[in-house]
N, C-alpha and C positions, 0 to 999 in steps of 0.2 A: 473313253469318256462316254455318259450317257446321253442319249438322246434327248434332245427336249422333249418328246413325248412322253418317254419315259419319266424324266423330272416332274413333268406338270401333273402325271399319272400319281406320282408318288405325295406330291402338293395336297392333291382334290382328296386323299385316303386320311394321310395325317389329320386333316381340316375337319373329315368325318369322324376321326374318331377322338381328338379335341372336342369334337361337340356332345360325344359320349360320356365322355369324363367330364365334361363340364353338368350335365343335366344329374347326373352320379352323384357331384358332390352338391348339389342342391338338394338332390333326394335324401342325401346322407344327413345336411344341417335340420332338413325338416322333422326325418326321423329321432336324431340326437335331443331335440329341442322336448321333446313329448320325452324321451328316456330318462333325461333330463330332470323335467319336471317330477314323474316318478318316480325318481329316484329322493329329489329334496323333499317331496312329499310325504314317504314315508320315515325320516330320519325323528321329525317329532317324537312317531309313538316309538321307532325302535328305541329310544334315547330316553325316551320316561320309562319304556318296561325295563330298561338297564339300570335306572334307577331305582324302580321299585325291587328288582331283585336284585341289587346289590343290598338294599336296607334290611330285607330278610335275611338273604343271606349271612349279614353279621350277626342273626340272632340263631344260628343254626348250626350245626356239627358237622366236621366234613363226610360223615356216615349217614347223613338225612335221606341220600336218592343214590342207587346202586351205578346212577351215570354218574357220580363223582368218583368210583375207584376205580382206579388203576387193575391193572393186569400183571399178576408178577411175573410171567412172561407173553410176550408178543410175538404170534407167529404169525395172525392173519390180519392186514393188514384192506382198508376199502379206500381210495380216491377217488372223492367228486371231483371229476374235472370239468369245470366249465369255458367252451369254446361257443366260436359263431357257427351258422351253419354256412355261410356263406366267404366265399375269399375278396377278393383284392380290394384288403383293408392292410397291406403294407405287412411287416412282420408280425401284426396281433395274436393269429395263432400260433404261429413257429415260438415265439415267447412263450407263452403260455406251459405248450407242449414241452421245449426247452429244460421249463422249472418243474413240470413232471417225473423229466429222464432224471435231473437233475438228482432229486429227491429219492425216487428208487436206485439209484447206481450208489447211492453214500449213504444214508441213513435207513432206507429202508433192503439193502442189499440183506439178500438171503431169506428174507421171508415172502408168506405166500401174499402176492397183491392182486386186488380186482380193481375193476373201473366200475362206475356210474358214472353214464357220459350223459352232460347236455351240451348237447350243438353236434353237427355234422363231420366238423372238421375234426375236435377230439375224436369221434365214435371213428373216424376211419384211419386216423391211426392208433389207436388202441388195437384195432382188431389186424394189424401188423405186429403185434406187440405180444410176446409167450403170456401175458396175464389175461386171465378171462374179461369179460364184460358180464357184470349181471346187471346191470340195466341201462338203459336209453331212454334218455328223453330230446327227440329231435322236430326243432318248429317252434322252440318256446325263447329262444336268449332273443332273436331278433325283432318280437315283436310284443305284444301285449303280455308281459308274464301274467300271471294268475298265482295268488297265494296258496292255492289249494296243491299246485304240483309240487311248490316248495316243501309243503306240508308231509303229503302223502311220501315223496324220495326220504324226509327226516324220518320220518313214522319208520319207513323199513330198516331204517340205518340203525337206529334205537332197537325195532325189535331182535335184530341181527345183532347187536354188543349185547343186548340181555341172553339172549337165549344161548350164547359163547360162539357164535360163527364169525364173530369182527370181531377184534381185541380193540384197533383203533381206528378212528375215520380221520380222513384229512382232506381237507377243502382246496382246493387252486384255480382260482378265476383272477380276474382282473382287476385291481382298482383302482378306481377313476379318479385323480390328482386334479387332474385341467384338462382342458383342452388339448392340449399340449405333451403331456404325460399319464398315462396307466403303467401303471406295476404288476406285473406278475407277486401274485400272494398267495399264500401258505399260509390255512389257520386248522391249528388241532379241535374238530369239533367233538370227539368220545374218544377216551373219556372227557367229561369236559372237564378244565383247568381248576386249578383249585380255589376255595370262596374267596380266599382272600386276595387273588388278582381280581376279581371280577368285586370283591369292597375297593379295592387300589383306582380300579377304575373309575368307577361310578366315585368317587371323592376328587377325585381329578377333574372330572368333568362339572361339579358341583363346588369348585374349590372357592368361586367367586362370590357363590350364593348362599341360602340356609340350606342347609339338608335337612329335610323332613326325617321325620320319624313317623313307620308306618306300625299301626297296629293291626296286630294278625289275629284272623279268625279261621277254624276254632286255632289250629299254631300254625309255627313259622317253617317248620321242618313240613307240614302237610300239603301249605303251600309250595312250597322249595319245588314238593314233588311233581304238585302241576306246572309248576312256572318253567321249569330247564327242559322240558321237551320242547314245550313256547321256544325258547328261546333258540333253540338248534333249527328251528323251522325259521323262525327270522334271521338267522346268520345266512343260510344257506341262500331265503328270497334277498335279502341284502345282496348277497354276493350275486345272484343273478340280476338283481338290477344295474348294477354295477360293471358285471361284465358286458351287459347289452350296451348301456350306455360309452363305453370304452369302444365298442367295436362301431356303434358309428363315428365317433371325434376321429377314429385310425382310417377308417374309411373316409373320413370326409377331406384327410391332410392327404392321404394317400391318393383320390383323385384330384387335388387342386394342385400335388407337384407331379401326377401325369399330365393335366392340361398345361402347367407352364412348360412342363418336357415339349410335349409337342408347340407350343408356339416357337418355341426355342429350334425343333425340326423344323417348323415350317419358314424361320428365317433363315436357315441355313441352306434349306433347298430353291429357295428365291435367290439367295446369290448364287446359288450354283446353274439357278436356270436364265439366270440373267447374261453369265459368264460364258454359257454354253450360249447363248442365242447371242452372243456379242460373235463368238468364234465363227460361229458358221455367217452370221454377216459380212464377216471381214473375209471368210473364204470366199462368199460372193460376190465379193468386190472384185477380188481380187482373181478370180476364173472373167469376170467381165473384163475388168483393162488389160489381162492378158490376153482374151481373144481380140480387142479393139488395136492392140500393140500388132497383134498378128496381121490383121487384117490393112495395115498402115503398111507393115513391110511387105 
């Protein structure tokens, strides 16, 4: 059995680092709360540019912008994977990663794949991984994203499916359900899907209201052609908002059921140091009225 000292040693550590995970998941709700906001802030415009290029898009040919075709074959294949940089946020990136292997060992087995990694945790296991990395970007999911980087990583992914060195891009970040659940997601961003999912869409989302009608100047194919780089540059900051915001809600459960862990240690090493410091009283008792028995006979 161990020592009281030892017990009470073990008590005063738990208690410290309960207080760790405690102050963690405070920092975490602070952060989440701004990611948060950021995130419902931008949903507006991305939800009206999805409407306005759905309405074009119905007035357009799927041969308007050479990011609508297909590849009659698929060899080289690019994944944005978006992680944190940081850990113990619970399973957030092992998921993530998970839905990576997942997708290369079935669908994408046999062709050539790279990474673009944002966050820490991706970038360092990619580069365990027989597939290159052509690029990084680490320091940006955890804190103030910026539209410009979302921008500039789409710009290359674009000019790499025009010029024939990507055949397809595929997105996998995190999305943010609740508090309570994020999902590991998979979205085909190039080629991008065809007009009439993205008319299916934008009519879903407009099903309760008028759907306007936009007129196009000078056309709708000209437009088309500036609007879908737009729009792979806001999937991609989408999905990095999204991922940011998922990894603190996972951080912030994840330190509130290691502080209930340890209060939960810390009750069970109180009866243990209670039970130990009962024992050795009662062996002091009990060396006293043996020597006082001794002492009589």
């Amino acid at each position: 059995m161990a020592t009281l000292k030892e017990v009470q040693s073990k008590i005063v550590s738990v208690k410290k680092t309960r207080q760790i995970t405690s102050a963690m998941k405070m920092v975490a709700t602070s952060r989440l709360r701004g990611a948060q906001n950021r995130m419902e802030a931008f949903k507006p415009y991305a939800g009206k540019f999805a409407e306005v290029l759905g309405s074009i898009a119905g007035k357009s040919g799927e041969d308007a912008s050479p990011l609508l075709v297909p590849r009659d074959e698929v060899k080289k294949v690019a994944l944005i994977l978006c992680t944190s940089d940081r850990g113990l946020c619970g399973g957030f990136n092992n998921n993530i990663i998970a839905k990576a292997q997942k997708l290369i060992q079935s669908e994408l087995e046999g062709k050539d794949v790279s990474f673009i990694c944002f966050g820490k945790r991706g970038r360092d296991w990619a580069k365990k991984e027989p597939q290159p990395i052509e690029d990084q970007y680490i320091g940006v999911v955890g804190g103030n994203i910026e539209f410009g980087v979302a921008s500039a990583s789409g710009q290359k992914m674009i000019d790499s499916f025009l010029s024939g060195a990507v055949d397809e891009v595929y997105l996998i970040y995190s999305k943010f359900v609740n508090m309570a659940r994020q999902i590991p997601t998979i979205k085909k961003v190039l080629p991008i899907p065809s007009l009439d999912e993205v008319v299916e869409e934008k009519e879903v989302a407009q099903d309760a209201g008028f759907l306007p009608e936009h007129i196009c100047e000078p056309s709708s194919d000209a437009l088309l052609g500036e609007m879908l780089p737009k729009n792979i540059f806001i999937q991609i900051y989408d999905a990095l908002l999204q991922t940011s915001t998922s990894e603190h809600a996972a951080r912030m459960r994840a330190m509130e059921n290691a502080t209930k862990a340890c209060e939960d240690m810390v009750g069970e090493l109180q009866t243990i140091f209670n039970k130990t410091r009962q024992a050795s009283i009662t062996s002091e008792l009990m060396d006293i009225v043996g020597g006082a028995e001794a002492l009589k006979g």
